[in-house]
ZAMARGU-4260 file (C-alpha; in steps of 0.2 Angstrom, whole numbers, plus 5000, padded with zeros to 4 digits):
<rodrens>
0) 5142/4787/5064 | 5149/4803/5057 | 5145/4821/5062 | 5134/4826/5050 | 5123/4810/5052
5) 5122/4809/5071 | 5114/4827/5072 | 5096/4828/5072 | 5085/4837/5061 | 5080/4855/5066
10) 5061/4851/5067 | 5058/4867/5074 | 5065/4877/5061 | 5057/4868/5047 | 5040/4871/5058
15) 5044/4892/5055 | 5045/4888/5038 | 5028/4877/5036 | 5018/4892/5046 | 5027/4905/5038
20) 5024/4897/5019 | 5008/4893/5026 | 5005/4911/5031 | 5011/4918/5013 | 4999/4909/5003
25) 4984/4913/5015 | 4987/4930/5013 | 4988/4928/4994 | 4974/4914/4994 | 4961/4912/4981
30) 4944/4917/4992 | 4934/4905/4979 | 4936/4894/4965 | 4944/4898/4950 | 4945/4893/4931
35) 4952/4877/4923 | 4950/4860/4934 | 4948/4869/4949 | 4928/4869/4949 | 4930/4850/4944
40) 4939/4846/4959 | 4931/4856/4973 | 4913/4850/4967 | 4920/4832/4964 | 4926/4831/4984
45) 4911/4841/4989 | 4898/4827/4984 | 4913/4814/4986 | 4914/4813/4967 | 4925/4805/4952
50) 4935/4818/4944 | 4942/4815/4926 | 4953/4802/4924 | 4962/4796/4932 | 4950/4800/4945
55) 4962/4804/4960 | 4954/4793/4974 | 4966/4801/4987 | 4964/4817/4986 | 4943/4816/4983
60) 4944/4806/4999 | 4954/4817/5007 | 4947/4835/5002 | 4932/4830/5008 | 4935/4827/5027
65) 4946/4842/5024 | 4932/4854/5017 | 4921/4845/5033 | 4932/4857/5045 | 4927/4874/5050
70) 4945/4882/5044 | 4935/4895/5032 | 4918/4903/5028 | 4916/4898/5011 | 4919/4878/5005
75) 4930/4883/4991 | 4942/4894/5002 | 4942/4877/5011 | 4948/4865/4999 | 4960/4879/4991
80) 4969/4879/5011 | 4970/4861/5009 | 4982/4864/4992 | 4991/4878/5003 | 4992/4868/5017
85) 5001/4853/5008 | 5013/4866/4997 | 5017/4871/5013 | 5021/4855/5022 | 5033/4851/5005
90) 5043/4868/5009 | 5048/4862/5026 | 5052/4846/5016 | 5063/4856/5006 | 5072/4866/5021
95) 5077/4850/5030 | 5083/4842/5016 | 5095/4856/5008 | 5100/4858/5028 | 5105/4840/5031
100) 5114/4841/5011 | 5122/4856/5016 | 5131/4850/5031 | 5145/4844/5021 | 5146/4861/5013
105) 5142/4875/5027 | 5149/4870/5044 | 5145/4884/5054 | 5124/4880/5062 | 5117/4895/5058
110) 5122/4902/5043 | 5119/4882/5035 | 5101/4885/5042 | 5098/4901/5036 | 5104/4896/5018
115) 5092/4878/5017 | 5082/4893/5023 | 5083/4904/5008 | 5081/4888/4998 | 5065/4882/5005
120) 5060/4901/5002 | 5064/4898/4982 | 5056/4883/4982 | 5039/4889/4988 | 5040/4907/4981
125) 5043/4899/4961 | 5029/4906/4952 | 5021/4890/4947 | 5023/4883/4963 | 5016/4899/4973
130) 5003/4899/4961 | 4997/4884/4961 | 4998/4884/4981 | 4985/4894/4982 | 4970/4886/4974
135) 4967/4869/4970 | 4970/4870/4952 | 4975/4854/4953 | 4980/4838/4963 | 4999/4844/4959
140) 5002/4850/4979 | 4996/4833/4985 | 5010/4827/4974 | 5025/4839/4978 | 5022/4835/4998
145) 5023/4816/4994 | 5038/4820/4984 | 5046/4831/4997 | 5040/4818/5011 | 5048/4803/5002
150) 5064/4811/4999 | 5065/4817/5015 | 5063/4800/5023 | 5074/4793/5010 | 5086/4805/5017
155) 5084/4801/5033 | 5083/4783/5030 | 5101/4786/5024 | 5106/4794/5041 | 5100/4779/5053
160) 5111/4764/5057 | 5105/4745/5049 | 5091/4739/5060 | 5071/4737/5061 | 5072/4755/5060
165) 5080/4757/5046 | 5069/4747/5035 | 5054/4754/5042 | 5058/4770/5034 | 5058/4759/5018
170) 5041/4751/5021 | 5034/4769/5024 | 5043/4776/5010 | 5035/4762/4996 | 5018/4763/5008
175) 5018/4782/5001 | 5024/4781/4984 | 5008/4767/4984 | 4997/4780/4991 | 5001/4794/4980
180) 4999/4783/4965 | 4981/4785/4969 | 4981/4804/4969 | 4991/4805/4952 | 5009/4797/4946
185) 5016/4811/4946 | 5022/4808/4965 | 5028/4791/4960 | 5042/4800/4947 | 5050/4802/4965
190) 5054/4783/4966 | 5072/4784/4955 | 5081/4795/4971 | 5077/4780/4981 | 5082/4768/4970
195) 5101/4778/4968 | 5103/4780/4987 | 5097/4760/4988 | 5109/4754/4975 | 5123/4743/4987
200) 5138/4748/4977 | 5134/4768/4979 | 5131/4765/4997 | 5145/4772/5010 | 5141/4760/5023
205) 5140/4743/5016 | 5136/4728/5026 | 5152/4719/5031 | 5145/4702/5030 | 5141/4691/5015
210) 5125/4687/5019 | 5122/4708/5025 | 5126/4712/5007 | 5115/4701/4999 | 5101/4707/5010
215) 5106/4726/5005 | 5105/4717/4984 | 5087/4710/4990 | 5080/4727/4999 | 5085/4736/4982
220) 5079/4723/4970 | 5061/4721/4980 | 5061/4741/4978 | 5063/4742/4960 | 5052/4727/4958
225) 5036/4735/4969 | 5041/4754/4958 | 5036/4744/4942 | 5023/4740/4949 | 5016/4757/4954
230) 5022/4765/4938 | 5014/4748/4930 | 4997/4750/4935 | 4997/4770/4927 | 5005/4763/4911
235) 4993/4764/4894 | 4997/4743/4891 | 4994/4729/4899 | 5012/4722/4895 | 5018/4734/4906
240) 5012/4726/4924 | 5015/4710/4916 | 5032/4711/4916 | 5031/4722/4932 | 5022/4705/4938
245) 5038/4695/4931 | 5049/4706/4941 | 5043/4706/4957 | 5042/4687/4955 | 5060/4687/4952
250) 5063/4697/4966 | 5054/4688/4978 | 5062/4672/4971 | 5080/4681/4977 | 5073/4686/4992
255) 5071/4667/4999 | 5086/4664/4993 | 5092/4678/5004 | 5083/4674/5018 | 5073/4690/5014
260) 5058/4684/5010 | 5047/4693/5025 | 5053/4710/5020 | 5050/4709/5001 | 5032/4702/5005
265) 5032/4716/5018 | 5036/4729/5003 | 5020/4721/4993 | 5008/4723/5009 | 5010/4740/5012
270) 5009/4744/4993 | 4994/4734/4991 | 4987/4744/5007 | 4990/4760/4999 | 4986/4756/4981
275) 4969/4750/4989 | 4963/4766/4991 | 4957/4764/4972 | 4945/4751/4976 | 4935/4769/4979
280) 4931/4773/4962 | 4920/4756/4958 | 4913/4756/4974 | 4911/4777/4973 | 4904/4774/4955
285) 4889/4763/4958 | 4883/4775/4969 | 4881/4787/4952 | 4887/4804/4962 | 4882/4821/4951
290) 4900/4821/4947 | 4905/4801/4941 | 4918/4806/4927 | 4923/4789/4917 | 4908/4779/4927
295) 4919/4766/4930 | 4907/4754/4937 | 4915/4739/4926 | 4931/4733/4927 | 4932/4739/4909
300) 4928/4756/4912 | 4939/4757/4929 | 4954/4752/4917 | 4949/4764/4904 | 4948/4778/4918
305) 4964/4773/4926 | 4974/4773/4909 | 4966/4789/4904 | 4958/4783/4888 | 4946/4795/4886
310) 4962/4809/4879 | 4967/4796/4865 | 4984/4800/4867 | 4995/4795/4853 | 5010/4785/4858
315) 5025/4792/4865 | 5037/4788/4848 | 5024/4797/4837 | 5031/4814/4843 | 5017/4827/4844
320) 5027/4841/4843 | 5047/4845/4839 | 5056/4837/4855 | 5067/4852/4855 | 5052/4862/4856
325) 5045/4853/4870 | 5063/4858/4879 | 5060/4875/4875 | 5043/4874/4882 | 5051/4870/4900
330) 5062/4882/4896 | 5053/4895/4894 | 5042/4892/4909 | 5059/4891/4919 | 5059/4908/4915
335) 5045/4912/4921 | 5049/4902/4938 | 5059/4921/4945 | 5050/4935/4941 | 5034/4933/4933
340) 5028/4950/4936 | 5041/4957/4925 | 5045/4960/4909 | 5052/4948/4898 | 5070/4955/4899
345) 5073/4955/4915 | 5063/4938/4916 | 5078/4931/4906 | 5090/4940/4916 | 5085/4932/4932
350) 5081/4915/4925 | 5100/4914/4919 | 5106/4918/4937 | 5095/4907/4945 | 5100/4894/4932
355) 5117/4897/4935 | 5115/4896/4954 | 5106/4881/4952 | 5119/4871/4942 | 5133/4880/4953
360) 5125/4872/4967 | 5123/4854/4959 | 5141/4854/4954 | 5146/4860/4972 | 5134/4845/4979
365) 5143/4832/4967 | 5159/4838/4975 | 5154/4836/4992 | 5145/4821/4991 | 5142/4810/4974
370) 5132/4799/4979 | 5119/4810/4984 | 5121/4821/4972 | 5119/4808/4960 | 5103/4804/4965
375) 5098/4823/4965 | 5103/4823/4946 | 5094/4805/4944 | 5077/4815/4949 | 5078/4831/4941
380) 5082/4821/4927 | 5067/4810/4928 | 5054/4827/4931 | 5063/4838/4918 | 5069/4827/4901
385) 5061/4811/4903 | 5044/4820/4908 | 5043/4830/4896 | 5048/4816/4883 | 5033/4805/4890
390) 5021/4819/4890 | 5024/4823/4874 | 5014/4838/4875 | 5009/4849/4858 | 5017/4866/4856
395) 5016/4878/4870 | 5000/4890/4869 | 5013/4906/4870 | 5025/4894/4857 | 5033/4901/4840
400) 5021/4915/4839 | 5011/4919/4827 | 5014/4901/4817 | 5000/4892/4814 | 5004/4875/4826
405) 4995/4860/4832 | 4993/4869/4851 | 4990/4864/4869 | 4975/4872/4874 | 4983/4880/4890
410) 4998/4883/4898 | 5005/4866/4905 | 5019/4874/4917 | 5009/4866/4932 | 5016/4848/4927
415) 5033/4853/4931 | 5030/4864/4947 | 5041/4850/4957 | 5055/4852/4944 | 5054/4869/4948
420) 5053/4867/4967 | 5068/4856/4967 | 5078/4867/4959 | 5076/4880/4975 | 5085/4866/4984
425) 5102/4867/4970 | 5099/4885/4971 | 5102/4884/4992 | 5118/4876/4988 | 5121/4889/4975
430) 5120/4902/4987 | 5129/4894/5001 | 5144/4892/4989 | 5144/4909/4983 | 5146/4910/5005
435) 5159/4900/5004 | 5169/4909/4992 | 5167/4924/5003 | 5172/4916/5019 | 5188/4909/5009
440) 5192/4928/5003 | 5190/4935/5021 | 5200/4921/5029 | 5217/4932/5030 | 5209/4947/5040
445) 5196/4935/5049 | 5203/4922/5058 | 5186/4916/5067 | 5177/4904/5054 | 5160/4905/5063
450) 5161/4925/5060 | 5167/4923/5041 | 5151/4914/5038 | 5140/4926/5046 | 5148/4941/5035
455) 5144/4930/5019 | 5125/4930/5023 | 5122/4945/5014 | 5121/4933/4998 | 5106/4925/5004
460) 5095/4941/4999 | 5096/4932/4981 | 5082/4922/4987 | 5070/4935/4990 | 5069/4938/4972
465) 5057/4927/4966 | 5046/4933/4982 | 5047/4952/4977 | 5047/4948/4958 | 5031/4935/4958
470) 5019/4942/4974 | 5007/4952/4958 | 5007/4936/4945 | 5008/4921/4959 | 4995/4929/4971
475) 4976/4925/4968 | 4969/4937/4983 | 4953/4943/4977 | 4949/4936/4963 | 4931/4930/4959
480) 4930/4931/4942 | 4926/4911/4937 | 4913/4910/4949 | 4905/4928/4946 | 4906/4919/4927
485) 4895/4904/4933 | 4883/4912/4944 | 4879/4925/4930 | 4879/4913/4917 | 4868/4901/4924
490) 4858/4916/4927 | 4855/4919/4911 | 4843/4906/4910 | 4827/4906/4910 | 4820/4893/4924
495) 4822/4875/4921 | 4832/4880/4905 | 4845/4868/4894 | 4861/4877/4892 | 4873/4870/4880
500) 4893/4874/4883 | 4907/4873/4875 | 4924/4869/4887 | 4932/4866/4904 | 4931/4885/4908
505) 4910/4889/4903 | 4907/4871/4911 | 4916/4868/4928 | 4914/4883/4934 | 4894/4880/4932
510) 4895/4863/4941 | 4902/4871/4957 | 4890/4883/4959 | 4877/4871/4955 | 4885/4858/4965
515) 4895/4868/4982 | 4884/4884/4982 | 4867/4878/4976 | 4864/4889/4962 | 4851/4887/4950
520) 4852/4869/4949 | 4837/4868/4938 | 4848/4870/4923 | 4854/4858/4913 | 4870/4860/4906
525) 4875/4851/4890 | 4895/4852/4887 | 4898/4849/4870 | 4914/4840/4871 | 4908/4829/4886
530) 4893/4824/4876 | 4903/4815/4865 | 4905/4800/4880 | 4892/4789/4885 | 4896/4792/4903
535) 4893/4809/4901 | 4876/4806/4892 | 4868/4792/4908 | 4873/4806/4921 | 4864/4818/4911
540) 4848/4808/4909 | 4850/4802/4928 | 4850/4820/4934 | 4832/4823/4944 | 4823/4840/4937
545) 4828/4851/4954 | 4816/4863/4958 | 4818/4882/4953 | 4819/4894/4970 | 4810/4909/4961
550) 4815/4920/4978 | 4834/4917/4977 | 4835/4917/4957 | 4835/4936/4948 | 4820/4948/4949
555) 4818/4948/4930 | 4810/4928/4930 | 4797/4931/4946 | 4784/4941/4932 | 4778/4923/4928
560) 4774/4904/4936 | 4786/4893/4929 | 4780/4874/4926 | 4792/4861/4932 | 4793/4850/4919
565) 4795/4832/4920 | 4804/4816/4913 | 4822/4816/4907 | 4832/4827/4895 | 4834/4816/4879
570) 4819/4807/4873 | 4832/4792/4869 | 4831/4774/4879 | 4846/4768/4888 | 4849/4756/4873
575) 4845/4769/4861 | 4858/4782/4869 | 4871/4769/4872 | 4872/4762/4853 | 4875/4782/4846
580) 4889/4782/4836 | 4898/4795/4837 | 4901/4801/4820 | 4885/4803/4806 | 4893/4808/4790
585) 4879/4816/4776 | 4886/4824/4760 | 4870/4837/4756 | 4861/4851/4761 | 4846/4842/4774
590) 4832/4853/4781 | 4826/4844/4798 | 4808/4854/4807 | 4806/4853/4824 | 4789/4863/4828
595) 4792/4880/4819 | 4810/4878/4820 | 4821/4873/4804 | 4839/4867/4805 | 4848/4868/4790
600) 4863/4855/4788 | 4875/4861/4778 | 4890/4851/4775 | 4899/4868/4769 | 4894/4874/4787
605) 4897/4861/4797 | 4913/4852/4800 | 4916/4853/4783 | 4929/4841/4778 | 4930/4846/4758
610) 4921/4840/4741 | 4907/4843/4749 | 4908/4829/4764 | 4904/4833/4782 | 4899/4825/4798
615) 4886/4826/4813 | 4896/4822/4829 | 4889/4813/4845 | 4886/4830/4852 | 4878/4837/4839
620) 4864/4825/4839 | 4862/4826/4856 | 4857/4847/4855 | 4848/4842/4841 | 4837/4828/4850
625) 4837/4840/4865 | 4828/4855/4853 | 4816/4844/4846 | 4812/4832/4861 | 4812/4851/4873
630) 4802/4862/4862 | 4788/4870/4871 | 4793/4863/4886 | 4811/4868/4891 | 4819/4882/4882
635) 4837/4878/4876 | 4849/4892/4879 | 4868/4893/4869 | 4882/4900/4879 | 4892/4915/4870
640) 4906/4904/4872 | 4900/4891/4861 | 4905/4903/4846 | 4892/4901/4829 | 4890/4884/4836
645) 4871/4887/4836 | 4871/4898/4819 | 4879/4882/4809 | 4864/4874/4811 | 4854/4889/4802
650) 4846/4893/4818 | 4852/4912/4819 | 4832/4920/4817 | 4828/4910/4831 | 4842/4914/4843
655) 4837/4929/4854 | 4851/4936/4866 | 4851/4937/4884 | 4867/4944/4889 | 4877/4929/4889
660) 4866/4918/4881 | 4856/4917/4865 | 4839/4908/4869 | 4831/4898/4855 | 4814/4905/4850
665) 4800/4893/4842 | 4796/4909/4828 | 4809/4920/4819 | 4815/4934/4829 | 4809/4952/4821
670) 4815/4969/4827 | 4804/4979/4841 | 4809/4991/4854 | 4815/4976/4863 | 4822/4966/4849
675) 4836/4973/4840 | 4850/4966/4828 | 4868/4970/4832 | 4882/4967/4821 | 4892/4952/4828
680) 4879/4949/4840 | 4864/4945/4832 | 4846/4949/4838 | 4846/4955/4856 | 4831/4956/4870
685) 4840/4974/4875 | 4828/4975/4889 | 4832/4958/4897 | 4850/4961/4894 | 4850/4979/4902
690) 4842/4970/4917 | 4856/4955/4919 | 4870/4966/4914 | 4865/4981/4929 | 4855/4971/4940
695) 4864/4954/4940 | 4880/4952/4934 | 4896/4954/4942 | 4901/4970/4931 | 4910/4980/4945
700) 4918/4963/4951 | 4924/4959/4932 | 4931/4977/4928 | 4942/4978/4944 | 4960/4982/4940
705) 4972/4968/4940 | 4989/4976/4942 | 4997/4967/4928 | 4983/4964/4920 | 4971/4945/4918
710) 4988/4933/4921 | 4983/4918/4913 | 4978/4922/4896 | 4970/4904/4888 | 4958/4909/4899
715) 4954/4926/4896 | 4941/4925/4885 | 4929/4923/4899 | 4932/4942/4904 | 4933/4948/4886
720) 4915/4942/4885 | 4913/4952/4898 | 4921/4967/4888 | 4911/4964/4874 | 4895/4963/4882
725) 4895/4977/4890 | 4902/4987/4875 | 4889/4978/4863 | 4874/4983/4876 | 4881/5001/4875
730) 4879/5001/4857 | 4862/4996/4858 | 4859/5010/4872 | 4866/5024/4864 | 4850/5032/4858
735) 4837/5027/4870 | 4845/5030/4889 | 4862/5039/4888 | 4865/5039/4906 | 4864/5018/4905
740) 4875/5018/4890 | 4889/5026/4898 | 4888/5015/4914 | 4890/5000/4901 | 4905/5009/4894
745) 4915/5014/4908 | 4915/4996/4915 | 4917/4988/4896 | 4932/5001/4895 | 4940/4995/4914
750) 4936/4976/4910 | 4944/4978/4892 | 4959/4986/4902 | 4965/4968/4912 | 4965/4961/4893
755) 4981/4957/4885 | 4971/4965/4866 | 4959/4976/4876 | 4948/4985/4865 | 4941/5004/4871
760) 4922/5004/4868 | 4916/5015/4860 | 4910/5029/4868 | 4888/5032/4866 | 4883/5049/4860
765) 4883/5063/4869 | 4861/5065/4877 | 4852/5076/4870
</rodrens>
């Protein structure tokens, strides 16, 4: 065995840069849960749930007995250390790896170590993968540290003699490529590296025997057969693990030719074991959790939730956006990646020397070792291009401003946060051959090659860029807003309301507090997109009526006794709610009464489609069934972040605004001291929304200064509502308390300040 393989790993430095990742992110942790998916998965592993599909068994299972240790107060702060935690354990990851790929480049111990160092550092400072490190966003972290752990014991695995030993690393590598399957396939992409450094007539050592290199052509052919398999069982068609079937059937039919028959069944037991982790959903499922996403109690519905069915997802040949455009996409998130906090400029700037160092770095890695290098191409390949072929995402949200294009509704750089991570490794090899040119230029006046080295270090400041230029943008210290959001929203209810939603970011938010902090769990909350599933629909009508806690709900609803009411939601049967279709097409003007209440469907108003034709969707009929079977029992209440939804239906006179809601009335709304109409707004109970805005909401917390402002702009809406709340209710204030009026003005005038289109309120007349 050469040098470089017989020299064991430095553990202990890769264990300074686990605690010292670890201690970055803490420090810039996010103390609660945040917008987009994060409510969704800290609830689902709170009550030990089903997320959306694909339903991410692993990490549900594992968050949970995670979120069980005392490592934080609050639950959230829990399970957002767990995404910290496992980020953290990839960066060590990447340090060993880059030190063990840079032996071959950087002789000298310490200045090799410092530079996988400075590369690890890159890796884990990226802005998307810092970001996304501290919160769980996602399930993305649990993916990068089974990427990083499989390469790393592929890596290894490459190091050790042939032996027992040597195909254990095997077995444990497809035993993890199983398990994170269960979590998201993301983790699997990671199977291509191993199949390159597998491939017999790439390896350096080969078996000197016949019989030896047969073996070495069955190990490989059993691996690629079992990674058809796993990619197989993720795929949209069935023919897909058929012909994954047909492979490892050939496989194993070589393997007793070989005589390796007991390690190619070996490979299917300990991917079986892994991928068993899925028999959690059906057996999760039946149990019918608060969350159960996809209820995939059938084997129907468990297929339909593990293919992701429920997105409708055209086929990857019909192109939903330019394929050049989705290049630019990643591009421009690349470029992001350096120095997020700023401007565009100089983001350029540094994404072009991080690109070059990057690329510098692979070329010098090909030199020094093809093979491996080869297989470090083979998986940035697989999670830059043929991800971003298969995803076949829509145009970017920030893409070809201000052109009118079909749009993801979000930024999507979180999908390539291991691309971006892996590129900290070519940009460790980049540095240390910027070193290397400097030791060369000092070798006539420095004869000691050990010293040269250590005079070239000064290059490795490079890689505190991304720390220095990302710690404003990446870092989530402090920031409450999505669940200040819920808590006043849900708030705005009146006791045992029905409140009916729009989207991920005015619904997931309310099912952790409802969920993990107890909140007001008496309201019933209708998602108008989610209503368009069945599944969605049962879990709605299983939900129990809780009772309202009148001494930890807001002042303003302990004036009056509040009935619990009884039965479910929907006056629908089982069969009945199950056979909705979910489109009603109508053609004329229909006027439907419920009580005192009219509804006007217009087919000008809504969904028009032209020549007078329109449609009713699932979701429609649901609020309407929930008005008509509810009324004078359970007030239904519209989020502002539904829009006009509510006003399509002609029910505007009856919509009365509470802050961030607008309650339906059973009698048309007139003006009074309480009652006003404002423009854009509509009427508005001024006293009840005085009383939330100053007495319950978050305000102060919403209007804090962000020093570059609210990052993530899909989702800023949430704190423009804010803005315009605060600014509306100063307008209606202006003339009846002054002192109130500016209060509301001072913190619409902060909050509009973290906007990317912040809009100065209007300042009140001066009192009297």
């Amino acid at each position: 065995m050469d040098d470089t393989r017989a020299q064991q790993p430095p553990y202990l430095w890769a264990a300074f840069v686990l605690l010292g990742t670890l201690a970055l992110y803490v420090v810039t942790l996010a103390p609660t849960t945040q917008f987009w998916d994060t409510s969704e998965y800290i609830a689902a592993a709170k009550v030990l749930g089903i997320p959306h599909p694909p339903g991410n068994p692993l990490f549900t299972m594992m968050a949970h007995v995670w979120g069980m240790l005392p490592l934080a107060t609050g639950y959230a702060m829990r399970i957002n250390l767990f995404a910290a935690t496992t980020s953290a354990v990839a960066a060590a990851c990447w340090f060993l790896v880059s030190e063990r790929w840079l032996r071959t480049i950087v002789p000298a111990t310490l200045p090799r170590r410092l530079a996988a160092l400075a590369g690890a550092l890159v890796c884990a400072t990226a802005f998307t993968v810092w970001n996304q490190s501290v919160v769980n966003e996602k399930v993305y972290t649990l993916s990068l540290v089974s990427i990083a752990l499989i390469l790393w014991l592929i890596v290894r695995w490459d190091d050790q003699p042939a032996g027992e030993a040597h195909d254990h690393h095997l077995l444990l590598i497809v035993y993890l490529l199983a398990l994170t399957s269960t979590n998201h396939m993301m983790g699997v992409l990671v199977g291509p590296v191993v199949a390159v450094l597998l491939f017999p007539p790439l390896m350096t050592r080969r078996a000197t025997s016949d019989q030896g290199r047969l073996t070495e052509w069955s190990q490989w052919f059993g691996f690629l057969a079992i990674f058809a398999v796993l990619m197989a069982t993720g795929m949209e068609e069935k023919g897909y693990l058929i012909a994954a079937g047909i492979m490892f059937a050939a496989a194993l039919a070589f393997a007793l030719y070989t005589g390796n028959w007991r390690f190619t069944l070996a490979l299917l037991g300990v991917a079986a074991v892994g991928i068993s982790v899925y028999i959690f959903l059906p057996l999760r499922a039946r149990h019918f959790p608060p969350i159960n996403e996809g209820e995939p109690t059938t084997w129907e519905a468990l297929l339909a939730v593990l293919t992701r069915q429920q997105y409708g997802k055209p086929p990857i040949t019909e192109r939903q956006a330019d394929f050049i455009a989705q290049l630019l996409m990643w591009v421009t998130y690349f470029r992001w990646q350096w120095g997020h906090d700023f401007q565009q400029n100089v983001q350029a700037f540094l994404a072009t020397i991080f690109g070059f160092l990057g690329l510098l770095g692979a070329w010098r890695h090909f030199r020094a070792d093809r093979r491996q290098a080869l297989a470090m191409m083979t998986l940035m390949f697989t999670l830059t291009l043929l991800l971003i072929y298969y995803l076949n995402f829509k145009y970017g949200y920030s893409q070809y401003l201000p052109r009118s294009l079909p749009r993801e509704v979000r930024e999507r750089d979180y999908f390539f946060m291991c691309s971006f991570a892996l590129w900290g490794i070519w940009v460790s090899m980049g540095l240390a051959t910027l070193m290397e040119w400097v030791q060369d230029g000092l070798r006539e006046r420095i004869a000691d090659e050990t010293k040269r080295w250590m005079y070239a270090l000064p290059v490795l400041a490079i890689a505190l860029i991304p720390l220095a230029g990302n710690r404003l943008t990446a870092s989530r210290a402090g920031e409450t807003l999505a669940r200040d959001f819920a808590v006043d929203l849900l708030n705005s209810v009146e006791p045992y309301g029905i409140l009916v939603t729009a989207g991920d970011n005015d619904t997931f938010p309310l099912w952790y507090a409802q969920e993990v902090e107890g909140v007001r769990r008496d309201v019933v909350v209708i998602n108008l997109s989610l209503a368009n599933t069945d599944w969605y629909l049962r879990q709605m009508q299983r939900r129990p009526v809780e009772e309202y806690d009148a001494a930890k709900g807001p002042a303003i609803y302990r004036n009056r006794v509040w009935p619990k009411p009884t039965g479910r939601v929907l006056a629908f049967r089982d069969g009945e709610l199950d056979s909705l279709r979910l489109y009603y097409p109508f053609d004329a003007r229909q006027v439907l009464t419920f009580g005192s209440v009219q509804v006007l469907l217009d087919p000008e108003r809504i969904h028009p489609l032209g020549n007078g034709q329109s449609y009713l969707e699932k979701a429609d009929v649901v609020v309407l069934a929930a008005i008509k079977d509810q009324m004078g029992k359970r007030t239904v209440f519209f989020s502002r972040t539904v829009g006009g939804y509510a006003d399509e239906f002609g029910l505007t006179p009856y919509l009365e605004g509470h802050g961030f809601t607008r309650a339906l009335r059973p009698e048309p709304l007139v003006a009074s001291d309480s009652i006003q109409a404002l423009p854009g707004f509509g009427w508005v109970n001024v006293p009840r929304s005085k009383a939330l805005a100053f007495d319950v909401y978050h305000g102060d917390a919403a209007a804090r200064r962000r020093p570059r402002g609210w990052v993530d702009r899909p989702s800023e809406g949430i704190l423009g509502l804010y803005g315009l709340t605060y600014a509306a209710l100063a307008q209606s204030l202006q003339g009846k308390d002054p002192q109130a009026a500016l209060r509301a003005v001072a913190l619409a005038d902060s909050i509009n300040k973290n906007t990317h289109e912040f809009r100065t309120a209007l300042p009140p007349e001066p009192p009297q």
